[in-house]
N, C-alpha and C positions, 0 to 999 in steps of 0.2 A: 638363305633360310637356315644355317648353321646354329643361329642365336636362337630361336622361336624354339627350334627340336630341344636343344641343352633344357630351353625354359621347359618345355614340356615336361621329358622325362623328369625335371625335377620336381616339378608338379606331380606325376606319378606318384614318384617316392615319398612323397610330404603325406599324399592320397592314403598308401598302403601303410605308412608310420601310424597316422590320426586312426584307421579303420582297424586298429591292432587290438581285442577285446580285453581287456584286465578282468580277471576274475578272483575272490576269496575263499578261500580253502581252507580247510583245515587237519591236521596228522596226526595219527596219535601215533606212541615211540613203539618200538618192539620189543617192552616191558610189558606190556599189557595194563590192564587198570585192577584196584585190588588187590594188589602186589606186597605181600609181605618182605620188612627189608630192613637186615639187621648188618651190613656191611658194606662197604664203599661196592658202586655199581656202576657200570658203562651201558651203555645203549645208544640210540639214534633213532632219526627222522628219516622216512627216505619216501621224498614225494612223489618219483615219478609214475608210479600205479596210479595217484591220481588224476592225471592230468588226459582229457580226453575233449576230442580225439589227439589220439601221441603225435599224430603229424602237424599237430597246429604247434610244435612246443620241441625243440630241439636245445641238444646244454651249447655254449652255457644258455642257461634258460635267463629269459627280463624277469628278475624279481623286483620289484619295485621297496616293498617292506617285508619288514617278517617280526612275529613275536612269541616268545613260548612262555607261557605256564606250567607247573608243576605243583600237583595239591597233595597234602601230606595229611595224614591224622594220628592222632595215638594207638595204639592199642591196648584196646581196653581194659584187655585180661592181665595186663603185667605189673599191677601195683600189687607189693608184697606184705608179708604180716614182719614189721622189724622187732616189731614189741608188745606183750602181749603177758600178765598177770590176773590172778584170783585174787581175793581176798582172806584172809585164816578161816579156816571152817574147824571150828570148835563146837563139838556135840549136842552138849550141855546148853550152849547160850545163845545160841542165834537158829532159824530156820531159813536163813536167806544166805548169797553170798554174791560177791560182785566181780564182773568177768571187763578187765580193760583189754583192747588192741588197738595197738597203731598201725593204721596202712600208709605206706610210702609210695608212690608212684615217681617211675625213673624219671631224670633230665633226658629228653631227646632233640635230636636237631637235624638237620641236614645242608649241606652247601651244596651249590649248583656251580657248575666251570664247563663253559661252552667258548673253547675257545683262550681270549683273554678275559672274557667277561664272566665274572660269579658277582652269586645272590646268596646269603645266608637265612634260616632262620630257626625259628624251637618254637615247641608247645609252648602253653604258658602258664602262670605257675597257679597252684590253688592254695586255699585251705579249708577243712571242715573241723571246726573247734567239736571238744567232746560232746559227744549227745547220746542219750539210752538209744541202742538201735532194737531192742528186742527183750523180751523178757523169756524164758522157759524151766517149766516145772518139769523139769527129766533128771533128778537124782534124789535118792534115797538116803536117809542114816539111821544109825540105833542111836537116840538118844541116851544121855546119861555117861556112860563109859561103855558104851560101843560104837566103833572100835579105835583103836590107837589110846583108851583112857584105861587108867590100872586099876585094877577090881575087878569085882562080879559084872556081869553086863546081864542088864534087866528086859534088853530086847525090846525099848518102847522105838516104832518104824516112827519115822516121820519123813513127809514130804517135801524137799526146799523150792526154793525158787532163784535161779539166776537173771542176776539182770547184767547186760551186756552193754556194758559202753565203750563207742568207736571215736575214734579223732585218726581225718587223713589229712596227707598234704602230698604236695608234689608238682608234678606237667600233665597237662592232658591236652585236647583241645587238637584243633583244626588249624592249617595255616599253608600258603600260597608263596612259591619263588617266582621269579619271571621277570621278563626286559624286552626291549627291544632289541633286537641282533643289530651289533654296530656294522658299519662296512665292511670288515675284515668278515663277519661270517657270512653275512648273505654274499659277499662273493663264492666261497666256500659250496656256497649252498648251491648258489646257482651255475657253479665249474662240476660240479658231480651230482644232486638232487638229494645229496643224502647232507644230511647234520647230525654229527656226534656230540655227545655231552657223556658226563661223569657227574655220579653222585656221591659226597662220604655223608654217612649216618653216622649219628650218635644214639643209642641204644633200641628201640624196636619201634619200625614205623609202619606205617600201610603207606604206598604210595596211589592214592586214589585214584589220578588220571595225571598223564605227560600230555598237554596238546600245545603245538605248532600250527601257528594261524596264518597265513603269507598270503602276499596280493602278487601276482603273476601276470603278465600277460602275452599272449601269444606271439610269434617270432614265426613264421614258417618260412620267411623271405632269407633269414639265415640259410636255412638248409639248402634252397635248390630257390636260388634266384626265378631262371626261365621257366622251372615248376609251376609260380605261384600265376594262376588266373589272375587276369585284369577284370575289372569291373565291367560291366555291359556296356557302361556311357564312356568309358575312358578312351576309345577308339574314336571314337565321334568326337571326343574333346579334341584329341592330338588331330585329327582334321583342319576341324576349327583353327585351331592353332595354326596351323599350317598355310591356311586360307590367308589370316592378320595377317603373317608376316608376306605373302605372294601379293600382297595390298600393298601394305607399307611399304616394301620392295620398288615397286610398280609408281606408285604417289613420290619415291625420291627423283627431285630434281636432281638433270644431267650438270655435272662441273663441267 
């Protein structure tokens, strides 16, 4: 009956391997989301809060896959004024004057390294050719030779008008890192539950959301073999079993 048990218990174990539930999850890093971020940055992943109940799930843990994303955007408020002129305002001749500025918004980027594995990328570029963005009647002059003109000054007010033309250019914009973690990391991941990454920036970013997405699945026969309940029917199988082989035993002809 030695063969029939071996075949059984390995039935068992085929049993409790198939019946092992995979589940998908997902992590965010302990950056938080919204994250302003103007300098190389480290953080991580560290799934095992997730994982419930914690007795179905011992390290190393069966990670089967894993992948992360990292979203990036501009920030908005950092394009500067580089350049920026009037027109001559002469008393005498004109009641208008014209106001140009250039706005520049910075190059940004950021690289991801997890590992051996990095992703690079940057906003992306723009331009806004010159265009009137506004007009306003808010200053005053003396006509004639007031003031800065030589002579009497005759004190005639007049009202001008500005008109203001804009031209930008630069990075702005939204944009996404990410991979699938080669072997080397989900081993990593799945020897301690945690995954480290490092970020370098180039000039000011929001880091919108880190998430780590991984398919897991449960292991508890790792922890405590004699632990893990048998199925209800798996007694009655090994029976069975038991019975075939005290047959087939019994059916051998005597040499």
């Amino acid at each position: 009956m030695g063969k029939p048990c071996l075949i059984g218990i390995g039935i068992a174990v085929s049993m409790l391997a198939a019946n092992a539930e995979a589940v998908t999850l997902d992590a965010s890093s302990n950056l938080g989301n919204n994250v302003s971020l103007n300098a190389a940055t480290t953080g991580s992943f560290n799934i095992t809060g997730l994982l419930s109940p914690a007795s179905n799930y011992v390290l190393p843990y069966q990670i089967n896959s894993a992948s992360v994303v990292f979203s990036f955007s501009d920030d908005v408020s950092d394009a500067t004024i580089t350049n920026e002129s009037y027109t001559a305002y002469t008393p005498a001749a004109i009641t208008s004057r014209l106001h140009y500025v250039t706005y520049t918004d910075p190059y940004e980027a950021a690289a991801l390294s997890i590992g051996s594995q990095t992703a690079n990328g940057n906003t992306a570029y723009y331009s806004v050719p010159l265009h009137l963005a506004s007009t306003h009647l808010d200053w005053s002059y003396y006509a004639n030779n007031c003031p800065g003109y030589t002579g009497a000054c005759n004190h005639q007010l007049f009202q001008g008008t500005t008109f203001n033309y804009e031209t930008q250019s630069g990075n702005t914009g939204t944009f996404n890192l990410g991979f699938n973690l080669s072997p080397a990391n989900l081993a990593n991941l799945a020897s301690t539950g945690i995954l480290n990454f490092s970020l370098g920036i180039t000039g000011d970013l929001i880091l919108n959301s880190a998430r780590l997405t991984f398919d897991i699945s449960e292991n508890p026969a790792l922890a405590a073999p004699s632990a893990v309940p048998l199925p209800a029917t798996l007694p009655l199988m090994l029976s069975g079993l038991g019975v075939l082989g005290f047959v087939a035993r019994r059916r051998k002809p005597a040499l």
